[in-house]
DSSP file (Angstrom, degrees, kcal/mol; ACC not computed):
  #  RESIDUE AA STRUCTURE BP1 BP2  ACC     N-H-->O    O-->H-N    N-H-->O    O-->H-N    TCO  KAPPA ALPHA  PHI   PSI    X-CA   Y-CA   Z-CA
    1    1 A X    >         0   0    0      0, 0.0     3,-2.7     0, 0.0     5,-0.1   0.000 360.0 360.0 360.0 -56.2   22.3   30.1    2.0
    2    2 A X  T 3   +     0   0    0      1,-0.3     4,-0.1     2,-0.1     0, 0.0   0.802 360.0  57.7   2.7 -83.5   22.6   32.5   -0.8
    3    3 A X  T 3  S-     0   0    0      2,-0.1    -1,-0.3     1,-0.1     3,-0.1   0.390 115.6-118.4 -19.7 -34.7   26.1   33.0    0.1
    4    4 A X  S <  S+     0   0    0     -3,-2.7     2,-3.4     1,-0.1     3,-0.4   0.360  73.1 135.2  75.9  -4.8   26.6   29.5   -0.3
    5    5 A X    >>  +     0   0    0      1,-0.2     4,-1.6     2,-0.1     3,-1.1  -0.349  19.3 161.3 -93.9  86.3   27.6   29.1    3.4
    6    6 A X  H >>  +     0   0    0     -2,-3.4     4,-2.3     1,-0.3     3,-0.6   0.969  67.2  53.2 -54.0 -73.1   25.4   25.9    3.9
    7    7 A X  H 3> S+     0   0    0     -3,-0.4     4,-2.1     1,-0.3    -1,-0.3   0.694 113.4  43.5 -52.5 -31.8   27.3   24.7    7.1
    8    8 A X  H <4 S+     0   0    0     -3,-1.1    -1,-0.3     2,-0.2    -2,-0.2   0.891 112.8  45.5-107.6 -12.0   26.8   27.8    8.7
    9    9 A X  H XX S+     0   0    0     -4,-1.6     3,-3.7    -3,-0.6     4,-0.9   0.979 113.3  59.0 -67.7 -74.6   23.0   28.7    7.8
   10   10 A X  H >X S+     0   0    0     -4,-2.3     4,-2.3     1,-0.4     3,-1.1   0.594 107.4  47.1 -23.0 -59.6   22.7   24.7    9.0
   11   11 A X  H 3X S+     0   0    0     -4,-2.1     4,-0.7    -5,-0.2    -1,-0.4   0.484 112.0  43.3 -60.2  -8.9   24.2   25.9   12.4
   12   12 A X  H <4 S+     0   0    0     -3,-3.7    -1,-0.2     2,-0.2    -2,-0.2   0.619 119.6  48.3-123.2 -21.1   21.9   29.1   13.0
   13   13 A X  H XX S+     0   0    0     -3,-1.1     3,-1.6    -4,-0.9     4,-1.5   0.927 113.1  50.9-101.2 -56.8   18.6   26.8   11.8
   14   14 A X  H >< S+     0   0    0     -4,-2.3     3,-0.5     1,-0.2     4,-0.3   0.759 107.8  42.4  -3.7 -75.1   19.6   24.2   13.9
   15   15 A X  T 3X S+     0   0    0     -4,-0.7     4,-0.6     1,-0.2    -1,-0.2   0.509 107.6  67.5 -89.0 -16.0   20.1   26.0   17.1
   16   16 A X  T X4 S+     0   0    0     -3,-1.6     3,-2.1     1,-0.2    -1,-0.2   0.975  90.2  73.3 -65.5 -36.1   16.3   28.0   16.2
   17   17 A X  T << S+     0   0    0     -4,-1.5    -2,-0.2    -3,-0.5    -1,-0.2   0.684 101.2  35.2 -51.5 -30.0   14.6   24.5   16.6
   18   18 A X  T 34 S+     0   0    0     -4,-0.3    -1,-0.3    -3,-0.2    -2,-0.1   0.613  94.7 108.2-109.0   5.5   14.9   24.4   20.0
   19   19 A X  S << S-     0   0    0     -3,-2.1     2,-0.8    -4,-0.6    -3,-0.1   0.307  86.3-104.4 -26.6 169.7   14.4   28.2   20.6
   20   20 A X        +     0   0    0      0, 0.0     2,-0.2     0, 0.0    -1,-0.1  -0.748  65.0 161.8-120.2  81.4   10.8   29.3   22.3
   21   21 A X        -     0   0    0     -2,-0.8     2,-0.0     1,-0.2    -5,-0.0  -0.696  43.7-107.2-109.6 161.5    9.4   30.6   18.6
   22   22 A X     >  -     0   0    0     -2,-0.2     4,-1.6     1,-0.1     3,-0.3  -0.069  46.5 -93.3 -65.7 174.8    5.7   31.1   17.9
   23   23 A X  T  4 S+     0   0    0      1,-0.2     4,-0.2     2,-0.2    -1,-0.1   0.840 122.5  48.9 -80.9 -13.8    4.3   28.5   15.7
   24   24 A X  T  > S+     0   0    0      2,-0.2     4,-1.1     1,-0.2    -1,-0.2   0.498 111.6  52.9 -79.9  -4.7    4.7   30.1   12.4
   25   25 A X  H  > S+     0   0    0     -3,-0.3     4,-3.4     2,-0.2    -2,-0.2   0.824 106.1  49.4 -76.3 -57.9    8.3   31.0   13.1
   26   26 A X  H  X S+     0   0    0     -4,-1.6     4,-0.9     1,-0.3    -2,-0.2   0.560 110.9  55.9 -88.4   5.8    9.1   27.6   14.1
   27   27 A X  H  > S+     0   0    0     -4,-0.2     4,-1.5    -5,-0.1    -1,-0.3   0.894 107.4  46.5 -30.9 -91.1    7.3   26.7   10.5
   28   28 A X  H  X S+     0   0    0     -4,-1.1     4,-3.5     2,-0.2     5,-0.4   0.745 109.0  57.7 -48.2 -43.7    9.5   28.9    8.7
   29   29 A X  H  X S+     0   0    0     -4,-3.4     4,-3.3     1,-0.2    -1,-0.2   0.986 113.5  41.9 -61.3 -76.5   12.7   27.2   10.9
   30   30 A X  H  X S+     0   0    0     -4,-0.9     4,-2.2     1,-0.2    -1,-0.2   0.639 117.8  43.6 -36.7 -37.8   11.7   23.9    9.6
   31   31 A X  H  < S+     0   0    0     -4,-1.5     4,-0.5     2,-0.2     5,-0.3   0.964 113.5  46.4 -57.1 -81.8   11.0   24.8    6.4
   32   32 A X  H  X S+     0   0    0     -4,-3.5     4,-4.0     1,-0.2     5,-0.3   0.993 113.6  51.8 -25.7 -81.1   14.0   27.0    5.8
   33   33 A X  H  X S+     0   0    0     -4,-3.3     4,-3.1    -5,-0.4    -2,-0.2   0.873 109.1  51.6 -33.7 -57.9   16.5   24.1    7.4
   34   34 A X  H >X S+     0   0    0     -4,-2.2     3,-0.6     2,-0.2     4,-0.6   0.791 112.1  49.0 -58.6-100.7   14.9   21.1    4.9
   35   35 A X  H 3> S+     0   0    0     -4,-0.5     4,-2.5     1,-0.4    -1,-0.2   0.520 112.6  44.3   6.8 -64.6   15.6   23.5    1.9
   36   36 A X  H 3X S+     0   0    0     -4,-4.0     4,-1.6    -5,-0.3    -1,-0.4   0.934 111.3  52.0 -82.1 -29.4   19.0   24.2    2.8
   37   37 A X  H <<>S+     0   0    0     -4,-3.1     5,-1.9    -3,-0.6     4,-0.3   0.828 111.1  50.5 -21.8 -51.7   19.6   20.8    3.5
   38   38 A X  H ><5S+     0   0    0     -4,-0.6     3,-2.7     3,-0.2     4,-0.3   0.997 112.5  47.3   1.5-106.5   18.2   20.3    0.0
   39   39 A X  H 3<5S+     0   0    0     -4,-2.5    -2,-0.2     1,-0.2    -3,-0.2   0.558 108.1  48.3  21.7 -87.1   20.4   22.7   -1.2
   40   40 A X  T 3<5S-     0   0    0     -4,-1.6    -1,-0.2    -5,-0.1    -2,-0.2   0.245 121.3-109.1 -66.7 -12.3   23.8   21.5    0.5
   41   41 A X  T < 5S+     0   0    0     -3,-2.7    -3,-0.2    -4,-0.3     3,-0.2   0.695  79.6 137.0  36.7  62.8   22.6   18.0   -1.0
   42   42 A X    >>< +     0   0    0     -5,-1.9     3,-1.7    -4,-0.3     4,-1.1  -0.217  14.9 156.7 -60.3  13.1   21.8   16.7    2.1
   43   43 A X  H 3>  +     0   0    0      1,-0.3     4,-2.0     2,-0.2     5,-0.4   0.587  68.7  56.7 -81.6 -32.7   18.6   15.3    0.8
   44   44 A X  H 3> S+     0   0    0     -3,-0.2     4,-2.6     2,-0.1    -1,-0.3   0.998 117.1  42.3 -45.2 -56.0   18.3   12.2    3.8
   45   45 A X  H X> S+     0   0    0     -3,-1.7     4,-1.9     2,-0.3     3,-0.6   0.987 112.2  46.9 -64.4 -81.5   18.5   15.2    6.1
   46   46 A X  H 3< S+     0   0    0     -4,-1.1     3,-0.4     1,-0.3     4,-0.4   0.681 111.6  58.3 -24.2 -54.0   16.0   17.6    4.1
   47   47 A X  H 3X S+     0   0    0     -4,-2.0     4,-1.2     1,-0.3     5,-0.4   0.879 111.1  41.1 -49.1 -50.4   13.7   14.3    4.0
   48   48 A X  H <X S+     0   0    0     -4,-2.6     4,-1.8    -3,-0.6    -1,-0.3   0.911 107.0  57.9 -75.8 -21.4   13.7   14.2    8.0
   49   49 A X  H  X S+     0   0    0     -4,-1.9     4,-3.4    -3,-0.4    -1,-0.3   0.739 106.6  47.4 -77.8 -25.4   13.3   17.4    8.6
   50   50 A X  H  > S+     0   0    0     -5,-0.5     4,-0.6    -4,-0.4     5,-0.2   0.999 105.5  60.6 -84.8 -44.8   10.0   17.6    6.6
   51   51 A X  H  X S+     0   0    0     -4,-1.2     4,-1.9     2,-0.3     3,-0.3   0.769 109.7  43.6  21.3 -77.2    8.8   14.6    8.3
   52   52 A X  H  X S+     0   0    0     -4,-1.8     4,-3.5    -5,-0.4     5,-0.3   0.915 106.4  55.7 -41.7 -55.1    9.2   16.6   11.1
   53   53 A X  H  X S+     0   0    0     -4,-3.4     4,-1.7    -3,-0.2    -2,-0.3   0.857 110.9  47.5 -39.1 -47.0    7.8   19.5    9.7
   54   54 A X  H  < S+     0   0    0     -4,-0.6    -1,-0.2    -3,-0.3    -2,-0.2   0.614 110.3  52.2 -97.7 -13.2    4.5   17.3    8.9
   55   55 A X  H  < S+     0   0    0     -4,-1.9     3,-0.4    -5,-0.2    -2,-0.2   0.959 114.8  44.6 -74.4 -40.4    4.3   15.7   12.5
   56   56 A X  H  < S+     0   0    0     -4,-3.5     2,-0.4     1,-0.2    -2,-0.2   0.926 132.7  14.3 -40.3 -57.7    4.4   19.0   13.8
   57   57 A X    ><  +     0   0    0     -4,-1.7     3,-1.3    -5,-0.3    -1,-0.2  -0.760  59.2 173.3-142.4  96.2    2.1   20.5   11.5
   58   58 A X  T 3  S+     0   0    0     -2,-0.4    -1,-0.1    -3,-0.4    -4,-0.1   0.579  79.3  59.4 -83.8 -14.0    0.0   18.2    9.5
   59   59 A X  T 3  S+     0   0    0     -3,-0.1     2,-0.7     1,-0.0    -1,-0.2   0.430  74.8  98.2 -76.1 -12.1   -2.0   20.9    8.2
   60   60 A X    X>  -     0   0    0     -3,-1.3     3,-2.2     1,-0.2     4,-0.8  -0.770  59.2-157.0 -86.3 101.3    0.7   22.9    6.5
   61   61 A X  H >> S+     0   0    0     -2,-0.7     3,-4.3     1,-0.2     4,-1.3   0.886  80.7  71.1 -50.2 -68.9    0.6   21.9    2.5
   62   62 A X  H 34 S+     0   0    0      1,-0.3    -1,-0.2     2,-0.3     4,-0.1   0.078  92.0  53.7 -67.5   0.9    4.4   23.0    1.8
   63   63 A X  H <> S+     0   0    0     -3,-2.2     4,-3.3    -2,-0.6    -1,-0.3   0.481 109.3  51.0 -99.3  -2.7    6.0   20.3    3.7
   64   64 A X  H <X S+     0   0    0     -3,-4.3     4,-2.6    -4,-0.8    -2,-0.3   0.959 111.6  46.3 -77.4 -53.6    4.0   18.0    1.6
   65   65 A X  H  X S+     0   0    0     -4,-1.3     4,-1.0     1,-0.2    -1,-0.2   0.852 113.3  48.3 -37.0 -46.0    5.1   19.5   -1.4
   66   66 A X  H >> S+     0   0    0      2,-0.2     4,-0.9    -5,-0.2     3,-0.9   0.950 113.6  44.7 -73.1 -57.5    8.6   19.6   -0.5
   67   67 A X  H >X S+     0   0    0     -4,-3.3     3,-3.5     1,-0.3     4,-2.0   0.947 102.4  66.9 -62.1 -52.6    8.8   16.4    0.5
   68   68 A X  H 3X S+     0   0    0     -4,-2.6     4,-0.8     1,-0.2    12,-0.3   0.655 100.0  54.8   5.0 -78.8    6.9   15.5   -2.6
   69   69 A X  H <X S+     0   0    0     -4,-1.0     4,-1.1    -3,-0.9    -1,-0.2   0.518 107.4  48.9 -57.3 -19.6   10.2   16.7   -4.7
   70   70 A X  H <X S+     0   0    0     -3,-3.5     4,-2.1    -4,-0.9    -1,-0.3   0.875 110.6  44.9 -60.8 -55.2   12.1   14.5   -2.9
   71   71 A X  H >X>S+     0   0    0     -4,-2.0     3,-2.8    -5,-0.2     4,-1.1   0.835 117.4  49.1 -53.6 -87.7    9.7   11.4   -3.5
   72   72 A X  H 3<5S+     0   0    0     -4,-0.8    -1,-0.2     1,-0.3    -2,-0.2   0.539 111.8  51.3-178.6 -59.9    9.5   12.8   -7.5
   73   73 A X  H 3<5S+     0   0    0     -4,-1.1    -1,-0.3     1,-0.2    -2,-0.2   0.813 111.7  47.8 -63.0 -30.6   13.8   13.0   -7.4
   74   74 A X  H <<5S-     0   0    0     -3,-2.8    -2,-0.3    -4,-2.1    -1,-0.2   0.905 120.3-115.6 -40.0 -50.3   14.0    9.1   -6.0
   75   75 A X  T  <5S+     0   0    0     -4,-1.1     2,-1.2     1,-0.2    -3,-0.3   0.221  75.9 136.0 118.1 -19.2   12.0    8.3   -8.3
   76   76 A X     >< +     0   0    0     -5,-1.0     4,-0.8    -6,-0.2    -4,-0.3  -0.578  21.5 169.3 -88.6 128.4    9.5    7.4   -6.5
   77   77 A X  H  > S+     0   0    0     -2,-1.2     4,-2.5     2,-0.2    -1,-0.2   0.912  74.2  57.8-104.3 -27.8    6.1    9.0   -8.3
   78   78 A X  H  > S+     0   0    0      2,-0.2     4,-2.0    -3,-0.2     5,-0.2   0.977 108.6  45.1 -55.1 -71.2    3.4    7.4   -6.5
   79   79 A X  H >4 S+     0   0    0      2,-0.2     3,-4.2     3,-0.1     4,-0.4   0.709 114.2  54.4 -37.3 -99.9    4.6    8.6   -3.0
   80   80 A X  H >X S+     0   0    0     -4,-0.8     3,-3.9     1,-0.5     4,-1.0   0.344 111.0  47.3 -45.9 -81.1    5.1   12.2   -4.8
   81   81 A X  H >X S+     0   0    0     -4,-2.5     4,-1.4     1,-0.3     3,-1.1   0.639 108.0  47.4 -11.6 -58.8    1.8   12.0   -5.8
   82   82 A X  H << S+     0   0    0     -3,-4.2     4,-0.3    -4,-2.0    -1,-0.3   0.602 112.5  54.1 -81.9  -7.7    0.1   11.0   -2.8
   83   83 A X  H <> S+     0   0    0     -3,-3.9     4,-1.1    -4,-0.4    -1,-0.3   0.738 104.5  54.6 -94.6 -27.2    2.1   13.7   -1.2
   84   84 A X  H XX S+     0   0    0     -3,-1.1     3,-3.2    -4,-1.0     4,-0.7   0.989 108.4  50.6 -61.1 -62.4    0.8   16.5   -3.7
   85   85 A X  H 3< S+     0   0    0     -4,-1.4    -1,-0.2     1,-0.3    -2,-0.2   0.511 105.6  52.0 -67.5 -10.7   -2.6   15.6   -3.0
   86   86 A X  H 34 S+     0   0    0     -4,-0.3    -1,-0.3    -5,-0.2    -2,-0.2   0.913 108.1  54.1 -67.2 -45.8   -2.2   15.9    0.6
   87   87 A X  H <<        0   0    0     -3,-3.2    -2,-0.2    -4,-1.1   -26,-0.2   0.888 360.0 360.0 -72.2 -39.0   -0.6   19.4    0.0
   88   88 A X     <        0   0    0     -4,-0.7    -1,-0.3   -27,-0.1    -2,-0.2   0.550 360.0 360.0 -67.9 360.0   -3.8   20.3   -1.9
C-alpha cells in the first residue's frame, strides 16, 4: 500500500480472507483490506468490508471507528456518531 500498488495489496488481502488464519490475523486481514480500499478510493468497498469486519467481530471498536469515517465523509454525522459510541 505504501508503494501505492493498491491493486496488488487488494489481491494478496483478498486471497488472506479465505486462508485458515487465527482470529486476530483474520482481524488484521479485514482491517488492513477496508483501509486500502479506503486508500485506492474504493470507499463502497472499504464500507463492506467493515461491515464484515463488525459481523465477524462485533466486539472489535476499530471497525466501528473506521466505518465511523466513512459515515462522517458522507456526511452522514448521526450514523458516525452512533458508530463512535459503539467503538467506545
Amino acid at each position: 500500500k505504501e508503494k501505492g500498488e493498491y491493486h496488488r495489496s487488494l489481491k494478496i488481502l483478498e486471497k488472506l480472507k479465505s486462508e485458515n488464519l487465527t482470529d486476530d490475523e483474520r482481524k488484521l486481514v479485514y482491517l488492513n483490506l477496508a483501509l486500502v480500499y479506503k486508500s485506492a478510493g474504493f470507499i463502497d468497498r472499504a464500507e463492506k468490508v467493515l461491515k464484515e469486519g463488525i459481523s465477524l467481530f462485533p466486539f472489535e471498536s476499530f471497525f466501528y471507528y473506521e466505518l465511523a469515517q466513512i459515515k462522517k465523509f458522507y456526511g452522514r454525522l448521526e450514523e458516525s456518531v452512533e458508530l463512535l459510541e459503539k467503538a467506545v
